[in-house]
Each structure stands twice: as C-alpha cells, then as structure tokens.
C-alpha positions in Angstrom: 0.0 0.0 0.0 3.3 2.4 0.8 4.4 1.7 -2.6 1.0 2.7 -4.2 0.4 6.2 -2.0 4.0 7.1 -2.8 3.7 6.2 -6.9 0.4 8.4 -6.7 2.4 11.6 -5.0 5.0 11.1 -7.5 2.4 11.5 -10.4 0.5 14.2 -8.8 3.9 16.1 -8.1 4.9 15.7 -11.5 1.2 16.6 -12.7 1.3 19.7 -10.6 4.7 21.3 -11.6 3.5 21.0 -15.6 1.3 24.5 -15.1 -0.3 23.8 -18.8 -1.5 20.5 -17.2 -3.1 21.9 -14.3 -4.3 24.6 -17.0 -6.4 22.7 -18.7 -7.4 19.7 -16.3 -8.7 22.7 -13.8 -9.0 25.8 -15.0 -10.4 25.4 -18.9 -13.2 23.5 -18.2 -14.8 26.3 -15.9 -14.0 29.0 -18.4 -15.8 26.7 -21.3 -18.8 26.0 -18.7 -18.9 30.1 -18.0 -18.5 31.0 -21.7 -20.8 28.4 -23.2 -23.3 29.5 -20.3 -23.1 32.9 -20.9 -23.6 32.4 -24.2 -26.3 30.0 -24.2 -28.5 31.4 -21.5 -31.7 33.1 -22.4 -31.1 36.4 -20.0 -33.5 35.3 -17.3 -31.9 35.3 -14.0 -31.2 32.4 -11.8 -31.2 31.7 -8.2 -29.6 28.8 -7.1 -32.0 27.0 -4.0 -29.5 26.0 -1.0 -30.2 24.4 1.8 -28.4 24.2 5.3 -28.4 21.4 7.6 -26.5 23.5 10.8 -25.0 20.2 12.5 -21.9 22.6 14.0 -23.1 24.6 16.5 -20.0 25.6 17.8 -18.2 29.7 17.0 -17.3 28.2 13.7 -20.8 26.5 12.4 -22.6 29.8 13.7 -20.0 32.3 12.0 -20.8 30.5 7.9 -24.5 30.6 8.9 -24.2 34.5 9.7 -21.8 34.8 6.5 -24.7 33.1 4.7 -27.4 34.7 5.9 -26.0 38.4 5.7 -28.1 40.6 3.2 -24.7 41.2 1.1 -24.4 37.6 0.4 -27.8 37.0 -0.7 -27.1 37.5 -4.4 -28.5 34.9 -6.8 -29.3 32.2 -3.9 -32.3 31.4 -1.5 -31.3 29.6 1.7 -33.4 27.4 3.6 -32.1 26.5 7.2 -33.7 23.5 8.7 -32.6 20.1 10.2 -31.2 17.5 7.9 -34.0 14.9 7.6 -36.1 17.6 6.5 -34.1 19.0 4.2 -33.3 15.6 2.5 -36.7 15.4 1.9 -37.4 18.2 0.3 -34.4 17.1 -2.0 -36.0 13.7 -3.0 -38.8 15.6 -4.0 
C-alpha cells in the first residue's frame, strides 16, 4: 500500500509542476462552462436553491450561517435552514 500512496504523489507532483497540465485539467473546463453559459442562457436570471443542515453549532458552524445569511451575500441564492431529515426530503422531491 506504501508503494501505491507514494507512486500516486510522485504523479501528482509531476502533474502539478506542468502549469499547462493543471491549465487545462482545472482551469479550462470552468472558463468553457462560464462561456458556453453565458452564451447559451436566455437572460433570465437564476437563483440557485440552498439548503443548510447546521450540525456545527460551535463559533465556527454559527460564524458560515451569519456569513450566509447576511443581506450582502444574498445574491443569486435562497437559503433554507432547517434540520437535515427535512431538508433531504425536500431534495428527493
């Protein structure tokens, strides 16, 4: 199993030092999906339907659900805050 972790970092060391590699595993195929959506949508708007399932209530867990929440971070999403069961639910549906 060693000999198998350490052939992967090899190739993803040598993978990540050729930049044109990285270039156009990563980074073209979100610049195609943002041109060819640009292009292709009709105008309309869109706001993409999140939901949040709160299971960290610690300083942390409480801090992203204020980020989320904050009126300058509402752009082109609705978020729906609720337990998890419930939410899946409403996914299945």
């Amino acid at each position: 199993m060693k000999a198998i972790a350490a052939l992967y970092l090899a190739q993803a060391r040598e993978f990540l030092r050729d930049r044109s590699a990285v270039l156009f595993v990563l980074a073209l195929p979100v610049a195609f999906g943002v041109f060819f959506g640009l292009v292709f949508s009709e105008g309309g708007s869109f706001t993409l339907q999140l939901g949040l399932a709160n299971e960290d209530l610690g300083p942390i867990g409480t801090q992203i659900v204020e980020n989320l929440m904050a009126p300058e971070a509402k752009g082109g999403y609705n978020l729906s805050i609720g337990q998890r069961e419930d939410l899946m639910t409403i996914l299945k549906r």
